[in-house]
C-alpha positions in Angstrom: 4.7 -40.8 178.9 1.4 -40.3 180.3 -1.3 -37.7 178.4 -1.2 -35.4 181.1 2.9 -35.3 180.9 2.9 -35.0 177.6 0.8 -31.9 177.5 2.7 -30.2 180.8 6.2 -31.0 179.2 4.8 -29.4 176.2 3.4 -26.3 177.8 6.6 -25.9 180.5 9.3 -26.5 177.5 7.5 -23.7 175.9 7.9 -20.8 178.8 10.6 -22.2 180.5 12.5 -24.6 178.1 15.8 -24.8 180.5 13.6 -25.8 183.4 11.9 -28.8 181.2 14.9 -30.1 180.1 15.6 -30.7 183.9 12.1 -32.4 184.3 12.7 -34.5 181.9 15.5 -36.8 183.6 14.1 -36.0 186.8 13.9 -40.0 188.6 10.3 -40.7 189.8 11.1 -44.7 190.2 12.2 -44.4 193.9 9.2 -42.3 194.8 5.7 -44.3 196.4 3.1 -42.7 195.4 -0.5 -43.9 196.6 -3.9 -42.7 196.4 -5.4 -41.9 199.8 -9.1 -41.3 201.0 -10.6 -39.7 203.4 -13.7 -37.2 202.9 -12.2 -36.1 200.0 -8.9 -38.0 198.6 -5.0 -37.0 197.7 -2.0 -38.3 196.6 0.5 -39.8 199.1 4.5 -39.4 198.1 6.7 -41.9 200.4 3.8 -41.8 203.0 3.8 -38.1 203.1 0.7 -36.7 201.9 0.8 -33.5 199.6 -2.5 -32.5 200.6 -5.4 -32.6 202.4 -7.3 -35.7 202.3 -10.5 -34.4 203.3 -10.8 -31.3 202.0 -7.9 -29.7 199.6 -10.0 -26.7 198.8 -10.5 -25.8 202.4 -7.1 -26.4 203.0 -5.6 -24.1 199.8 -8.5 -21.5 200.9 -6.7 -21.5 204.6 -3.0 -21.3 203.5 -4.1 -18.4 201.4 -5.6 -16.7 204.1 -2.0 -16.0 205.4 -0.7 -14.2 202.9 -1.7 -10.4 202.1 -5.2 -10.2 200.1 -3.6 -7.7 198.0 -0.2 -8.4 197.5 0.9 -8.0 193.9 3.8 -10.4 194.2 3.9 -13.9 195.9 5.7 -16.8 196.3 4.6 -20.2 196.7 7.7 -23.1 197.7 6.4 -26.6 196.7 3.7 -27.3 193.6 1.6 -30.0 195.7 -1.4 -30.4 193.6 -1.8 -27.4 192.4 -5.0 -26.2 195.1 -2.7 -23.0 196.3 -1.7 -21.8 193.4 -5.4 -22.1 191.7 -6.1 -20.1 194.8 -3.9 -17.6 194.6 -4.7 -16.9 191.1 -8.2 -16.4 191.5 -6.9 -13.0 193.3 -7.3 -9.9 191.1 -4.5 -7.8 192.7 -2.0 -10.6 191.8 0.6 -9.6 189.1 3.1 -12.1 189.5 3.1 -15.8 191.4 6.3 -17.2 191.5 6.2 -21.3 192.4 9.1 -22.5 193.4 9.7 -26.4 193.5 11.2 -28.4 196.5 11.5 -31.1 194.8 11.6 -31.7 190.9 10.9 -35.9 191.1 7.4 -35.3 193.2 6.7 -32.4 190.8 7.3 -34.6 187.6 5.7 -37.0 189.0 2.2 -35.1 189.6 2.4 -33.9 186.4 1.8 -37.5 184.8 -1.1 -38.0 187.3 -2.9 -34.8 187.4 -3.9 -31.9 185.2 -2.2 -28.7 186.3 -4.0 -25.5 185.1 -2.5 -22.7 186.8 1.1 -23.5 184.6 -0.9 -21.7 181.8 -1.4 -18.5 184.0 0.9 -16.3 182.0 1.3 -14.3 185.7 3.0 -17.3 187.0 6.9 -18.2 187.2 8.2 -21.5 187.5 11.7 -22.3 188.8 13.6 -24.5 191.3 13.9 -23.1 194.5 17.5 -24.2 194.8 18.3 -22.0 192.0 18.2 -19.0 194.1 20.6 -18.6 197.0 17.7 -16.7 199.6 14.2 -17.0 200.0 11.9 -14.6 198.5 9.0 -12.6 200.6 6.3 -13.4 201.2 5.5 -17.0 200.7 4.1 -19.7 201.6 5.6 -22.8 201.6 3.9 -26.6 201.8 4.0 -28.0 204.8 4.3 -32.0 203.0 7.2 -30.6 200.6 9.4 -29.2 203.2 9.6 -32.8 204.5 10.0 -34.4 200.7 12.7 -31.3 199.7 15.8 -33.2 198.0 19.0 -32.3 198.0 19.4 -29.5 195.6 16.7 -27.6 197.2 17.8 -28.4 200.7 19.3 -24.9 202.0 16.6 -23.5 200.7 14.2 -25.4 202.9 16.5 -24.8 206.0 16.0 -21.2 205.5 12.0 -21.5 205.2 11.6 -23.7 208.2 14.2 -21.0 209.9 12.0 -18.4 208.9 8.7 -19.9 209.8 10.0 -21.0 213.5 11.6 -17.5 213.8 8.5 -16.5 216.2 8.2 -19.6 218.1 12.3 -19.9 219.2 11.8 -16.1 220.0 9.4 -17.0 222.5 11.7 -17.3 225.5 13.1 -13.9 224.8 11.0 -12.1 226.4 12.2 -8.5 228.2 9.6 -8.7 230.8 10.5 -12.2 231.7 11.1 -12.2 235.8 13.8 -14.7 234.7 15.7 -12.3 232.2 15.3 -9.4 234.1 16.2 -11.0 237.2 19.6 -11.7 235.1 20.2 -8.9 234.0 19.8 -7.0 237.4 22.1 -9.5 238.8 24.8 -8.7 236.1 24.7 -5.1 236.4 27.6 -4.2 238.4 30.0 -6.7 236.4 28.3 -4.9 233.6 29.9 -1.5 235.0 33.3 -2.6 235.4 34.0 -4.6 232.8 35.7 -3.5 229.6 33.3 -2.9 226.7 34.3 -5.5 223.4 34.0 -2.2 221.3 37.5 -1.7 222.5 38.3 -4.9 220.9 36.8 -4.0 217.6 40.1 -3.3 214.8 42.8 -4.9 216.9 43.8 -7.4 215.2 43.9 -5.8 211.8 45.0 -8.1 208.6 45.5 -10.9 211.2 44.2 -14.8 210.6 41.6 -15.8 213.1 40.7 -19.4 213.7 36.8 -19.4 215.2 36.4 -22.7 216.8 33.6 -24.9 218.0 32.6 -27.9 219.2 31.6 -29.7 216.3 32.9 -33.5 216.4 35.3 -32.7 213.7 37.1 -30.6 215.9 38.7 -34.1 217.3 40.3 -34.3 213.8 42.8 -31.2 214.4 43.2 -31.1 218.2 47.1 -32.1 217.3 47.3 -29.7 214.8 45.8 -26.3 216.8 48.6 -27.5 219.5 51.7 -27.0 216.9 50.2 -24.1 215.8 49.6 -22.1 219.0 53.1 -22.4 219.9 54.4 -20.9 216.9 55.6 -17.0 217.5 53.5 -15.8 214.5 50.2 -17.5 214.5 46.7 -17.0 214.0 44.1 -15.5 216.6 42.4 -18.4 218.8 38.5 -17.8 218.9 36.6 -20.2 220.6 33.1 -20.6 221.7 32.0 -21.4 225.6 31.6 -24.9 225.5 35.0 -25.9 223.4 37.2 -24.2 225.9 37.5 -27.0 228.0 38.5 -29.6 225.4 40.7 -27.2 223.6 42.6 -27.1 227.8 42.4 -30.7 228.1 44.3 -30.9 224.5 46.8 -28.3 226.0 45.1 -25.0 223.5 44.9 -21.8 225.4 42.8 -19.8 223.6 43.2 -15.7 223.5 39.7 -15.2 223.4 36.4 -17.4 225.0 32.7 -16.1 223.9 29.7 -16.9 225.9 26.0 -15.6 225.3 23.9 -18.5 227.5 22.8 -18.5 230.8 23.0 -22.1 231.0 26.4 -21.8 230.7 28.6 -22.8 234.2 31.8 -23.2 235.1 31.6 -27.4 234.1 31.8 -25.1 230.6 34.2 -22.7 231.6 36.6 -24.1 234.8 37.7 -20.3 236.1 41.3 -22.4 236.8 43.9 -21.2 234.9 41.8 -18.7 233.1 44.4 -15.9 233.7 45.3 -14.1 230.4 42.0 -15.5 228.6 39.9 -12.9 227.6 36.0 -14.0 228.2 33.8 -12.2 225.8 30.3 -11.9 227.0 26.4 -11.1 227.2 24.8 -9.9 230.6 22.7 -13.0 229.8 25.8 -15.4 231.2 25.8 -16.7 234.8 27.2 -13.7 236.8 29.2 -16.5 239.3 30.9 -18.1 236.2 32.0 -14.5 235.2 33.1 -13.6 238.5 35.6 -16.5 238.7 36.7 -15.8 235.4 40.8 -14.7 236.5 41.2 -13.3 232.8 40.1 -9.6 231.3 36.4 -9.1 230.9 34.7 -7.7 227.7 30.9 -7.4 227.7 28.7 -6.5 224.4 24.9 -6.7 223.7 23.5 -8.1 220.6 20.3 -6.3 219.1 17.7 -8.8 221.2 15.0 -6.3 222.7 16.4 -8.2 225.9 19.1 -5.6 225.7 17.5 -2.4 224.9 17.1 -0.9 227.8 20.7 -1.7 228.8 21.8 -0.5 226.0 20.2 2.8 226.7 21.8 3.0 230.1 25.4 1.7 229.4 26.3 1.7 226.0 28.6 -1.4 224.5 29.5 -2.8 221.2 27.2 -4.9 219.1 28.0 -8.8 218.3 25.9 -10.3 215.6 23.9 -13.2 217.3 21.6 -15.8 214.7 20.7 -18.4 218.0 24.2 -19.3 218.4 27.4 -18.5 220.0 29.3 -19.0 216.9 27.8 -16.4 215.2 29.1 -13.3 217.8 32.3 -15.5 217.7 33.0 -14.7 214.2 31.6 -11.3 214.1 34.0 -10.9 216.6 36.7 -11.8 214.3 35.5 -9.8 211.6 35.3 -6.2 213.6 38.8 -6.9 215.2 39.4 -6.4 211.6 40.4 -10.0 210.3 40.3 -10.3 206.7 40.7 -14.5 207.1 38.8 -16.4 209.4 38.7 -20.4 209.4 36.3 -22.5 211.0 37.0 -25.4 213.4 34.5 -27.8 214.7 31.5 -25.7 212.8 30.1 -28.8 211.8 26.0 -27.9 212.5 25.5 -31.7 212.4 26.4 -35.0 214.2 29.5 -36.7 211.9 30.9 -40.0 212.8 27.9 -40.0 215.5 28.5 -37.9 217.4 27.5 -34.7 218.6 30.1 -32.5 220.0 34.1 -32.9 220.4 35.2 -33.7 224.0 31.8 -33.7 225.6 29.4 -36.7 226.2 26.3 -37.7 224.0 23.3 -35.5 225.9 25.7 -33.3 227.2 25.2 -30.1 225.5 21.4 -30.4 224.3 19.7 -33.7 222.5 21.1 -36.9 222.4 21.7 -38.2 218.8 19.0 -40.4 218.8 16.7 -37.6 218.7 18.3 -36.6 215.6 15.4 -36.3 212.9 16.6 -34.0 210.1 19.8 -34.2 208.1 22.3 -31.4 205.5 24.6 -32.0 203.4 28.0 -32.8 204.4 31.4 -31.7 202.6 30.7 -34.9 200.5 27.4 -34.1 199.4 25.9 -36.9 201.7 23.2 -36.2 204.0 24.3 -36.3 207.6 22.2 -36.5 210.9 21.4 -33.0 212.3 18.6 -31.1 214.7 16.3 -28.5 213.3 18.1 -25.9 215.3 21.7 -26.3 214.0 20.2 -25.9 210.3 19.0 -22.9 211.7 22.1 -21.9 212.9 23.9 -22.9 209.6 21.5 -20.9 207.4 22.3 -17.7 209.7 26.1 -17.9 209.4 26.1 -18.7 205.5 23.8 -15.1 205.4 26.4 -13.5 207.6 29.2 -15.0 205.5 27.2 -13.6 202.5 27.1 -10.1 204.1 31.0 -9.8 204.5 32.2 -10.9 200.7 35.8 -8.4 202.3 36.5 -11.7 204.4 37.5 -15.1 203.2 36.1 -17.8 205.1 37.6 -21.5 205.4 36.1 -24.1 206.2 38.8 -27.1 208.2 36.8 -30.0 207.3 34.5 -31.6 205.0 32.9 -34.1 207.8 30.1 -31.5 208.9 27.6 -29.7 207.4 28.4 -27.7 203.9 28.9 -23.8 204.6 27.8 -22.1 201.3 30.4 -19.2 201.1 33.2 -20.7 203.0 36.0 -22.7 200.9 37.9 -25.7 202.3 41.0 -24.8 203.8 43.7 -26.5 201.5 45.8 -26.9 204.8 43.4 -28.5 207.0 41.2 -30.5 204.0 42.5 -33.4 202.3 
């Protein structure tokens, strides 16, 4: 044990004695860490450096800069080297800096190499970020540890990078887009006609609702759904846009298809054979591929300022959208008043390899070789996904959180864990 950890272990097991006692068996052996030089110098974990390695004051000094000058309360998610916090607490107006770490091996493993000062601020909190379900505001959070975040502390780190893209995927929502407004002119007179979804809202009171999707695990129960939409007494059959078509070519009629994209065409939804299939919808969707649609019409907004004016014209009910179609899929299921809903296919990842059930690598977005980032599956092992799907995932699990009336079930353990929904003892081995 080096000096320097012997005097941090000292210090933490004093304030926060549960917390050391998890430092102390946290594994640094599979970590590389190297010394790397530049202007200045910094420590490198696994080829990732922590820091700066020209200048680490400049660097602290700029990451400060976006957070409030006089903020009372802030939160910082990663320890690095400790140049942020020192920063932070040179601030008069600060009461209370809470530092919340991404990943306790690279943490323990600074604190044998380098002196940490700000731990004895008695204004500042330490804890694991994992231990809270929801990030905290504001913060700032290190760029180098949202790559080095282990498992524990992995939702948490979905939900930072969600937050700190939130702006960017924005971007192409524009309302004074020629391409949206275009859109939206040219939906206008389906808009008029078309039933609003509101009148869909507590219909289906106390009834099960299956939402599916197009996950690769929805190959696993293609058999099953079959048997079950042919009993008399079965659940509600929500799907999304793009897994109609398998569901067809595995003989499952849905009641219900949702659709929010304008990329969406009838390769997704075939108007054949569509007759007695309710399309839920955006104005956003193609207005051809809702024109062929031979089943009843129901059209909704979701709160996107692309809607506002619309929504001030010709008023319709609201579907929770978090970037995917999943999400208004099962708010849908929640306001026609189900009190269990059970996922299919909502797998947010690429299991077995692949990337979605009955459609071709590529098909429906990024090939799996582009796959860079990974969750945890059912099993606790990380699986390949893309930085959007986490995105999604961390938006569903908030919803999920926001509706503790409704049990959610999860059908299979080969995706991406859904914090709040159990594993259906049915569809789960």
């Amino acid at each position: 044990m080096s000096e320097f950890f012997a005097h941090h272990v000292e210090l933490i097991q004093r304030r926060w004695p549960a917390l050391a006692a998890r430092l102390l068996v946290e594994d640094t052996s599979p970590l590389q860490a190297d010394l790397v030089e530049g202007l200045g110098s910094t420590l490198s974990v696994n080829g990732i450096q922590l820091t700066s390695r020209h200048d680490r004051v400049a660097e602290a000094q700029l990451q400060a800069a976006s957070l409030a000058p006089d903020s009372p309360v802030l939160h910082v998610y990663g320890t690095g080297l400790g140049d942020l916090q020192a920063e932070l607490l040179a601030r008069e107006p600060l009461q209370r800096l809470y530092v919340h770490i991404l990943n306790g091996a690279v943490f323990a493993l600074v604190l044998q190499l380098l002196e940490q000062p700000w731990l004895e601020d008695l204004r500042v909190e330490l804890l694991y970020a994992g231990d809270l379900g929801e990030i905290q505001l504001p913060f700032f959070a290190l760029p180098s540890e949202l790559v080095l975040a282990d498992d524990f502390n992995a939702k948490i780190r979905d939900r930072l990078i969600s937050e700190t893209h939130l702006a960017f995927n924005n971007r192409e929502f524009d309302p004074q887009s020629p391409e949206i407004v275009e859109r939206l002119a040219a939906s206008g007179q389906l808009l008029e006609r078309d039933t609003d979804v509101a009148r869909l809202f507590g219909s289906s009171v106390d009834r099960e609702v299956f939402v599916i999707a197009t996950g690769p695990s929805l190959e696993q129960h293609f058999e099953t759904l079959r048997t079950i939409r042919q009993r008399a007494e079965r659940p509600l059959f929500i799907c999304v846009d793009t897994a109609y078509r398998p569901l067809l070519e595995h003989g499952i009629r849905p009641d219900i298809v949702v659709s929010i994209d304008q990329r969406i065409s009838a390769r997704h939804l075939p108007p054949q054979d569509s007759a007695g299939i309710t399309l839920v919808y955006m104005p956003m969707v193609d207005p051809q591929v809702l024109g062929a649609w031979q089943g009843p019409r129901c059209v909704g907004y979701s709160v996107s300022p692309i809607y506002q004016q619309l929504r001030q014209q010709q008023p319709r009910g609201e579907l929770y959208v978090g970037g995917s179609v999943i999400h208004p899929a099962v708010d849908l299921a929640v306001k026609m008043g189900a009190t269990h809903v059970t996922l299919f296919g909502a797998d947010f990842a690429f299991p077995g390899n692949k990337t979605h059930a009955g459609w071709s690598d590529g098909d429906l977005g990024p090939q799996l070789g582009a796959a860079k980032h990974w969750v945890l599956d059912g099993q606790g092992q990380r699986i390949k996904t893309q930085l959007n799907f986490r995105s999604y995932l961390c938006e569903l699990e908030r919803f999920i959180a926001g509706h503790p009336q409704v049990r959610f079930y999860n059908s299979s353990r080969a995706g991406a864990m859904i914090v709040g929904a159990l594993y259906h003892p049915e569809f789960v081995q």
